[in-house]
C-alpha positions in Angstrom: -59.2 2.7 -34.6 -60.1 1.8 -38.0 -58.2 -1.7 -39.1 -58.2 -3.5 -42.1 -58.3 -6.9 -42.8 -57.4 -7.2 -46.9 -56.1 -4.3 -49.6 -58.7 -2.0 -51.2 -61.1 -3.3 -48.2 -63.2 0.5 -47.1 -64.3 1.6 -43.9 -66.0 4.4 -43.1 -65.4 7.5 -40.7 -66.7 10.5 -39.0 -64.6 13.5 -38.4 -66.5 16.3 -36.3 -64.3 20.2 -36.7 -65.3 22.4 -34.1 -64.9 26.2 -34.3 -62.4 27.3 -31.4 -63.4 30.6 -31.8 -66.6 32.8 -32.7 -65.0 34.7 -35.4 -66.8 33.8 -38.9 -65.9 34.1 -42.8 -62.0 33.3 -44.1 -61.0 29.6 -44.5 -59.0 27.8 -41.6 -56.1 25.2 -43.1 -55.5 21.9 -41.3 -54.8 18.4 -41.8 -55.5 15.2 -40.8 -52.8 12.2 -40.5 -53.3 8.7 -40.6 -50.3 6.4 -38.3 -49.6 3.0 -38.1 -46.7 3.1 -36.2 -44.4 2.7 -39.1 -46.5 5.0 -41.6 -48.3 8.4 -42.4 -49.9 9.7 -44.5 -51.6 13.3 -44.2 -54.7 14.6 -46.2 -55.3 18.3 -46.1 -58.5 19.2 -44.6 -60.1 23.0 -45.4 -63.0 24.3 -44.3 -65.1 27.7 -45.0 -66.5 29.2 -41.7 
């Protein structure tokens, strides 16, 4: 859980993508969504096998 104590305060994070499968080449199309309860907000995440 990343928390922040004051506006434009940074933190930094790790995020580890796994391939579920062994196929290789193409692009795979995700995102990944930040919740506060109250909140989201959802960055788009693609990545080149």
């Amino acid at each position: 859980m990343l928390k922040f104590e004051y506006v434009g305060q940074e933190k930094v994070f790790k995020v580890v993508i796994i391939r579920a499968n062994r196929k290789q080449g193409g692009y795979v199309f995700g995102q990944l969504t930040w919740c506060d309860g109250k909140h989201n907000v959802t960055s788009p995440i693609v990545v080149k096998q």
